[in-house]
One Martini backbone bead per residue (centre of mass of N, CA, C, O) as a GRO file, in nm:
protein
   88
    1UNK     BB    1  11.076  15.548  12.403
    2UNK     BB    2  11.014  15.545  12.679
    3UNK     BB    3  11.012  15.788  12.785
    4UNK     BB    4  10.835  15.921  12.605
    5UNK     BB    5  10.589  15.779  12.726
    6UNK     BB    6  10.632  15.884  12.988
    7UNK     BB    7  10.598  16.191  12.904
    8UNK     BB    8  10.261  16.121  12.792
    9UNK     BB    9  10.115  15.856  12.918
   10UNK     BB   10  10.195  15.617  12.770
   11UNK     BB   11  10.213  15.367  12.581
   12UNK     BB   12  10.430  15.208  12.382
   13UNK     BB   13  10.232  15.081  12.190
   14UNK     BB   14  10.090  15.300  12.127
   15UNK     BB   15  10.299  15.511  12.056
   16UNK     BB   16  10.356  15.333  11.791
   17UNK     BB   17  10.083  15.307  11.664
   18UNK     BB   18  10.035  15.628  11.641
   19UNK     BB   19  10.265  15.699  11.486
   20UNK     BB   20  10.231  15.546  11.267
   21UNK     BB   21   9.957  15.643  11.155
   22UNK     BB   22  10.066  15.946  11.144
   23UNK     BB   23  10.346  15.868  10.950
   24UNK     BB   24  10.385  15.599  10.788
   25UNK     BB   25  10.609  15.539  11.051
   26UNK     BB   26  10.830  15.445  11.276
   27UNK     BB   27  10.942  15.541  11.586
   28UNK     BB   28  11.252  15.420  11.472
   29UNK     BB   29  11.305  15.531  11.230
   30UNK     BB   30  11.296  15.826  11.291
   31UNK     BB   31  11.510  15.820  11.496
   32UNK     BB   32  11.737  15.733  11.298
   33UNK     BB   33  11.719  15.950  11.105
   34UNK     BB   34  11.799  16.174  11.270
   35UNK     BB   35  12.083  16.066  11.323
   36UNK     BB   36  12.165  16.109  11.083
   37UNK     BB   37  12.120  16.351  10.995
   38UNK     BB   38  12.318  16.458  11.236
   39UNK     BB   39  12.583  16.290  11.159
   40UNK     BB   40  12.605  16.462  10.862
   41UNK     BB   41  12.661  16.767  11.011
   42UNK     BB   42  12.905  16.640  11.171
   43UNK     BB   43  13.101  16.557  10.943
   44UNK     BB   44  13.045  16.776  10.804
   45UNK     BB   45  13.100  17.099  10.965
   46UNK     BB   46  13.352  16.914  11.141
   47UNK     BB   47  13.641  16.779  11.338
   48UNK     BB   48  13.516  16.576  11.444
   49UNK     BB   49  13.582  16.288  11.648
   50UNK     BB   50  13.478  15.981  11.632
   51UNK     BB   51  13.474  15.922  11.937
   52UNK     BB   52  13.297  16.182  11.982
   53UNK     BB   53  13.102  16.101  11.862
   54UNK     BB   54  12.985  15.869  11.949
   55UNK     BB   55  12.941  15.983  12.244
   56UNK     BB   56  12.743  16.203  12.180
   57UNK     BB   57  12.547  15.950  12.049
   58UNK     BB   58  12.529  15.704  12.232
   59UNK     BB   59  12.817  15.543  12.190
   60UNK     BB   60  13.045  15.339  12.287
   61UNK     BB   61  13.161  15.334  12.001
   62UNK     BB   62  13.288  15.343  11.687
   63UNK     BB   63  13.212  15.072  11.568
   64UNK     BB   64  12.888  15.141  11.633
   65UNK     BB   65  12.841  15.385  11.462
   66UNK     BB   66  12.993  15.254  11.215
   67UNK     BB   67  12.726  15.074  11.162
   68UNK     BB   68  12.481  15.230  11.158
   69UNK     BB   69  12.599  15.433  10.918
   70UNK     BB   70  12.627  15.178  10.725
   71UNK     BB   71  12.355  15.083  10.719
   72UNK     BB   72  12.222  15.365  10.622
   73UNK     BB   73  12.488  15.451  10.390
   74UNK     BB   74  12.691  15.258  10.292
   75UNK     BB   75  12.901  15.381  10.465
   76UNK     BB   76  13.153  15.524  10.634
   77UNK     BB   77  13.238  15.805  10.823
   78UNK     BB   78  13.537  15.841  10.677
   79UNK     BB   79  13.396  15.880  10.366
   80UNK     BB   80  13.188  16.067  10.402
   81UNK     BB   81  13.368  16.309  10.453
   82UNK     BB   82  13.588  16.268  10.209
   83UNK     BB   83  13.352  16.316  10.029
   84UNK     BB   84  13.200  16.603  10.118
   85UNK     BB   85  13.496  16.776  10.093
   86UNK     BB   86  13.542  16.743   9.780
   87UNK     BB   87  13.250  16.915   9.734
   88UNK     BB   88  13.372  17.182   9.853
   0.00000   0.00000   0.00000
């Protein structure tokens, strides 16, 4: 959020209470939700490792994206391909 901030000369503090006015979500919640958006498109649509997933989304291994996408998805990144797999 620091970089967002000042690639547009704004605080930190500003940029997040403006953000918050203008969409009635904090921008740490939207930026967590499009990255789960993007990691559940990448899970259903590709055979990405997920080491590579990981390494990809900017964690430093499985375990700690399999606990971001667990603690927002209530499942494993294993569960979350295997149940939309079979949906296919």
């Amino acid at each position: 959020m620091a970089e967002i901030a000042a690639k547009f000369g704004l605080s930190l503090t500003y940029l997040g209470s403006y953000f918050q006015k203008q969409c009635n979500e904090s921008l740490q919640y939207y930026i967590s939700s499009y990255r789960i958006r993007l990691i559940e498109h990448r899970l259903q649509f590709s055979d990405i490792r997920l080491h590579e997933l990981a390494s990809e989304f900017g964690f430093t291994d499985v375990s700690h994206i399999n606990k971001f996408f667990k603690r927002h998805k209530g499942m494993s990144l294993k569960a979350y391909r295997v149940q939309k797999n079979k949906q296919q």
